[in-house]
C-alpha positions as a Markdown table, in Angstrom:
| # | Residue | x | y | z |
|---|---|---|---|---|
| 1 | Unk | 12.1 | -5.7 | -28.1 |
| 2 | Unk | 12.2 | -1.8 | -29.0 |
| 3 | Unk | 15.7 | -0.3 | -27.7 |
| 4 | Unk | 14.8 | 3.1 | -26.3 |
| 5 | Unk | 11.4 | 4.6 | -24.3 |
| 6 | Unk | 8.0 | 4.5 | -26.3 |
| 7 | Unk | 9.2 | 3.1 | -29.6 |
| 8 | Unk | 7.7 | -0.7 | -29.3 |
| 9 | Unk | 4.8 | -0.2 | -31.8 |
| 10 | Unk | 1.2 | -0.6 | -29.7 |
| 11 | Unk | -0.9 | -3.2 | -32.3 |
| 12 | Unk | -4.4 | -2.0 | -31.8 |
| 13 | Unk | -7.8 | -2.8 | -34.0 |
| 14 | Unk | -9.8 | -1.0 | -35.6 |
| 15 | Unk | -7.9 | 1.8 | -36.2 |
| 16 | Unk | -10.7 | 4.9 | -35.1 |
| 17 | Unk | -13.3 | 4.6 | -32.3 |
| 18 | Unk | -16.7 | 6.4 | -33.9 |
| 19 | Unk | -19.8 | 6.9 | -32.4 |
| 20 | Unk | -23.0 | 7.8 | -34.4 |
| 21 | Unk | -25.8 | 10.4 | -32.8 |
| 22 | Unk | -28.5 | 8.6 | -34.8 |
| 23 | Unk | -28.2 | 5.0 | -32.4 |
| 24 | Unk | -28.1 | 6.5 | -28.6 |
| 25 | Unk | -28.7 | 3.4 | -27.1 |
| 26 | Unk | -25.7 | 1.2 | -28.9 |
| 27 | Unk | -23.0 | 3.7 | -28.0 |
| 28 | Unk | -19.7 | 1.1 | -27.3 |
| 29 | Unk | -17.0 | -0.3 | -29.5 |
| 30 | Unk | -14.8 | -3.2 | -29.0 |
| 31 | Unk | -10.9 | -2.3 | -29.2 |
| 32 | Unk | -8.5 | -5.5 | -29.1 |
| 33 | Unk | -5.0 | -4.7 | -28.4 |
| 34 | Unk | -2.4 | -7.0 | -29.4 |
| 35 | Unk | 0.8 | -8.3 | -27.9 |
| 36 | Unk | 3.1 | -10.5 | -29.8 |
| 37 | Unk | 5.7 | -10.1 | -28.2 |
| 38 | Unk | 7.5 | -12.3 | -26.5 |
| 39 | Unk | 7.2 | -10.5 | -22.8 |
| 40 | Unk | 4.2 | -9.8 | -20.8 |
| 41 | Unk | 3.0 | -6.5 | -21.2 |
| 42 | Unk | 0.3 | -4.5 | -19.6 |
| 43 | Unk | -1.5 | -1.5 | -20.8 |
| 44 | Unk | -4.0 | 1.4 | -19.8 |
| 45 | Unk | -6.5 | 3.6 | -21.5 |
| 46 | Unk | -6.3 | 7.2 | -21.4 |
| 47 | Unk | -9.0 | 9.5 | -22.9 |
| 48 | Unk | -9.4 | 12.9 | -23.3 |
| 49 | Unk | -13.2 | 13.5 | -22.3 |
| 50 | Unk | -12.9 | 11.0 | -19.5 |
| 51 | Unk | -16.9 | 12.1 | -18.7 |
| 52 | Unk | -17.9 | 10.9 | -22.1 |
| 53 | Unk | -16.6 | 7.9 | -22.5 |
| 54 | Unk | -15.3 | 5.0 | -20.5 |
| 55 | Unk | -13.4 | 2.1 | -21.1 |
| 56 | Unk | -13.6 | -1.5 | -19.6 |
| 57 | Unk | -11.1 | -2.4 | -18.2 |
| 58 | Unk | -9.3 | 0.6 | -18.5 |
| 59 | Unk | -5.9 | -1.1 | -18.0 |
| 60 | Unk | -5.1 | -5.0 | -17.4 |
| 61 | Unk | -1.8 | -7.4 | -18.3 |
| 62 | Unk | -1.6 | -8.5 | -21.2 |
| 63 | Unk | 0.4 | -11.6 | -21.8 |
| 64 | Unk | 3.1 | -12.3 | -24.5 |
| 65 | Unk | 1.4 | -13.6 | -27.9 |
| 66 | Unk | -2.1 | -12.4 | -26.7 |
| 67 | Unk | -5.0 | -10.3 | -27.2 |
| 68 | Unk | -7.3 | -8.2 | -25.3 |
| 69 | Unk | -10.8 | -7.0 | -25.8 |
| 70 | Unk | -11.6 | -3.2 | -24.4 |
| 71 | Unk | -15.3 | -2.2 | -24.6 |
| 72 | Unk | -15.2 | 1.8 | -24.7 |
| 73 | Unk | -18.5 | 3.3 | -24.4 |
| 74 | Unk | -20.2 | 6.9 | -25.1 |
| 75 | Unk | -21.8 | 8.0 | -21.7 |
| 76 | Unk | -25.3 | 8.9 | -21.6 |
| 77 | Unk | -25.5 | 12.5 | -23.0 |
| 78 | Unk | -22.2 | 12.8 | -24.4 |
| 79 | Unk | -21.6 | 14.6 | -27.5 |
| 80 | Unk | -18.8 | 12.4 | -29.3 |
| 81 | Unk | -16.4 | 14.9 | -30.8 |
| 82 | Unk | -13.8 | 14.8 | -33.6 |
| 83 | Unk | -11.1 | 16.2 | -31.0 |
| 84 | Unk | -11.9 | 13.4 | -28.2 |
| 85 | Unk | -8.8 | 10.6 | -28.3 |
| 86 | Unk | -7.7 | 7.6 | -26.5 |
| 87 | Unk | -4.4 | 6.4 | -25.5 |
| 88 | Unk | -3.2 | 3.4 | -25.2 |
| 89 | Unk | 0.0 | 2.8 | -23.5 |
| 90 | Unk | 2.1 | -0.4 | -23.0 |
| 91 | Unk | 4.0 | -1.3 | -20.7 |
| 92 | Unk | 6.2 | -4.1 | -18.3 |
| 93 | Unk | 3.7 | -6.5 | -16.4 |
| 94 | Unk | 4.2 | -5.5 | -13.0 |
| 95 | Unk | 5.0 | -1.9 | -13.9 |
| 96 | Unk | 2.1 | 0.4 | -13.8 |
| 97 | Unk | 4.1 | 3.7 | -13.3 |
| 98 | Unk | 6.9 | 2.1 | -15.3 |
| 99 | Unk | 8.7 | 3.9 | -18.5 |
| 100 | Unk | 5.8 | 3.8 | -21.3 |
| 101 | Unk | 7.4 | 1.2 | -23.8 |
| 102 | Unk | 4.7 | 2.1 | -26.6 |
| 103 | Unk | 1.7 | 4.2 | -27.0 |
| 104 | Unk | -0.6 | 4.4 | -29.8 |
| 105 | Unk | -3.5 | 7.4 | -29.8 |
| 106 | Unk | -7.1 | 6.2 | -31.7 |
| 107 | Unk | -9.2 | 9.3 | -32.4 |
């Protein structure tokens, strides 16, 4: 495992969240984060325009050699922009305000 704070790389697919304006009504992506690790992990989903978009579950354990689906989703009436980001951060099972151990940003 990664020696110092926030340098255990965050495997996360696909590698952008996009939105189009010409399908309203199918406005969600799948996001599967990755642990191969050999600890248990656990990570949360920040965004930046946390009005336009939400993502389910938003933060969850996520055992050693595992994945995880996310479904993030454009609100009704938001305007996707190229600035908006998410943020995944990883962490120790069992330690939600523990030191990040990696991050990984998806515009």
């Amino acid at each position: 495992m990664a020696g110092a704070a926030g340098d255990l790389p965050c495997l996360v697919s696909p590698s952008e969240v996009a939105f189009t304006a010409d399908s309203p009504g199918a406005q969600k992506q799948v996001l599967t984060i990755f642990n191969p690790y050999e600890v248990d992990l656990s990570f949360k989903i920040l965004c930046t325009s946390p009005v336009d978009y939400s993502a389910t579950p938003s933060s969850s354990p996520l055992p050693s050699k595992t994945s995880f689906d996310v479904v993030v989703r454009a609100r009704p009436g938001a305007v996707a922009s190229r600035r908006d980001r998410f943020l995944i951060e990883m962490r120790r099972a069992g330690s939600s305000e523990g030191p990040v151990l990696g991050k990984k940003a998806r515009p």
